[in-house]
C-alpha positions as CSV (number, residue, x, y, z in Angstrom):
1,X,-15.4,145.8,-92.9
2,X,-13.6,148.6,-94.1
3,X,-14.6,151.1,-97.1
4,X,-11.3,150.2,-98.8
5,X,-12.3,146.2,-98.7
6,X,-15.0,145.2,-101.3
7,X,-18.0,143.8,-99.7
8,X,-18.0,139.3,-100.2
9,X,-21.9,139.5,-100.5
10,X,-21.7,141.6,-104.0
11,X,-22.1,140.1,-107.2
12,X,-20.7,137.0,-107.9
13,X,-18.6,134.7,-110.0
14,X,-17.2,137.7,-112.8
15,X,-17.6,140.2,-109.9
16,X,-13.6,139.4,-109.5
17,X,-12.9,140.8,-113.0
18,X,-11.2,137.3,-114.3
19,X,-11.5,136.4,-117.5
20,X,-13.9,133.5,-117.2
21,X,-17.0,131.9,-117.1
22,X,-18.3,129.3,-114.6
23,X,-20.7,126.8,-115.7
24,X,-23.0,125.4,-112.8
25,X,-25.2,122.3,-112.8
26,X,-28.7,122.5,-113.3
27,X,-29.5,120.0,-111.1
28,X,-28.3,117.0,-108.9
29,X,-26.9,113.6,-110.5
30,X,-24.1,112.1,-111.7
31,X,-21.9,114.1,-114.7
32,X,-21.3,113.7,-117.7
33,X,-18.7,114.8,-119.8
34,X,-19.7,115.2,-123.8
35,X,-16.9,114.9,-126.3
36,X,-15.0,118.0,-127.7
37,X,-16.5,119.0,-130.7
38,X,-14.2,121.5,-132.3
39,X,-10.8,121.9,-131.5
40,X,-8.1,124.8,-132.9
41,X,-4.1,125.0,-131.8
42,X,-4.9,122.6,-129.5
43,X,-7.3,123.7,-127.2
44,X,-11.4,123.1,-127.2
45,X,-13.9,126.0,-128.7
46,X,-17.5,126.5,-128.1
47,X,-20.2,128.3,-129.1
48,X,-22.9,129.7,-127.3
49,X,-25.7,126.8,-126.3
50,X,-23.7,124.0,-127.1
51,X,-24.0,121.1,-124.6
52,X,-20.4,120.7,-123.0
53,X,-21.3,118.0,-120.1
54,X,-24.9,116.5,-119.2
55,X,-26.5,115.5,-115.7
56,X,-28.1,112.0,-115.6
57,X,-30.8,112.0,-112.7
58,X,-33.5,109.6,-112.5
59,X,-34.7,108.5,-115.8
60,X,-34.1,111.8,-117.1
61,X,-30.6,114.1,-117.7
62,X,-30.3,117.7,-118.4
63,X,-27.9,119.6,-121.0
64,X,-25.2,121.7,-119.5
65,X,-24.8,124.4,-122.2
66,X,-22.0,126.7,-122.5
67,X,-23.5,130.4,-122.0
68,X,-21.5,132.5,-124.6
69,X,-18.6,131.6,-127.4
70,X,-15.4,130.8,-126.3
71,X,-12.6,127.8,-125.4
72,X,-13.6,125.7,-122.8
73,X,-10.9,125.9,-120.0
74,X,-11.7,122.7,-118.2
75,X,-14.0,120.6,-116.4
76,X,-14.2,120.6,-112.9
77,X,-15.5,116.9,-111.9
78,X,-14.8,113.3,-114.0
79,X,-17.3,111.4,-115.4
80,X,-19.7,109.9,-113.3
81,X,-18.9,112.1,-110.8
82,X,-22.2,113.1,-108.5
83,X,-23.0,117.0,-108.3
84,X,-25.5,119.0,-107.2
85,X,-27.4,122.1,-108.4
86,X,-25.8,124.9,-108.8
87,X,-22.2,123.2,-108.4
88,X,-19.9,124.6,-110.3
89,X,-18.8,122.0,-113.7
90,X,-16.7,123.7,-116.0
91,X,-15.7,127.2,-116.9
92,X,-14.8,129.2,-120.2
93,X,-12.0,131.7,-120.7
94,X,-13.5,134.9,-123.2
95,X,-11.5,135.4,-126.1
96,X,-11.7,135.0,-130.1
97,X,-10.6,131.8,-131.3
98,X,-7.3,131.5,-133.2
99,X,-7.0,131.8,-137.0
100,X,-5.5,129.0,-138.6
């Protein structure tokens, strides 16, 4: 690898400078997508903590939260859908949300 070319292995995910947020799977199991909860000039807002999907495993499912305010870009699987740890779900663009 050259000097000039940036090395693969550092950082990850917002390493690339773009404007968004991945949201991984806390564990294995089938996906669920929750429905929007606020939406503004057409598009789907969240806050920090808010549970955008959920993974059913077992008897038991775990909350995918969104990690910081923002609108939700899109979802990366369909409901029912199986993932697995640390798969990638959904990701969030940064931004304020629109005045209306």
């Amino acid at each position: 690898m050259s000097p000039s070319e940036p090395d693969p292995d550092e950082g990850s995910g917002e390493s690339a400078g773009l404007p968004i947020t991945l949201i991984v799977s806390p564990a294995s199991g089938r996906l669920r997508v929750l429905p929007p909860v606020r939406f503004r000039g057409g598009r789907e807002w969240v806050e920090a903590g808010q549970p955008v999907a959920r993974v059913e495993h077992g008897g038991s499912a775990d909350d995918i939260l969104a990690p910081m305010h923002g609108r939700l870009g899109g979802v990366l699987g369909h409901d029912g859908q199986p993932v697995k740890a640390g798969q990638p779900v959904a990701w969030i663009e940064r931004g304020g949300e629109p005045s209306t």
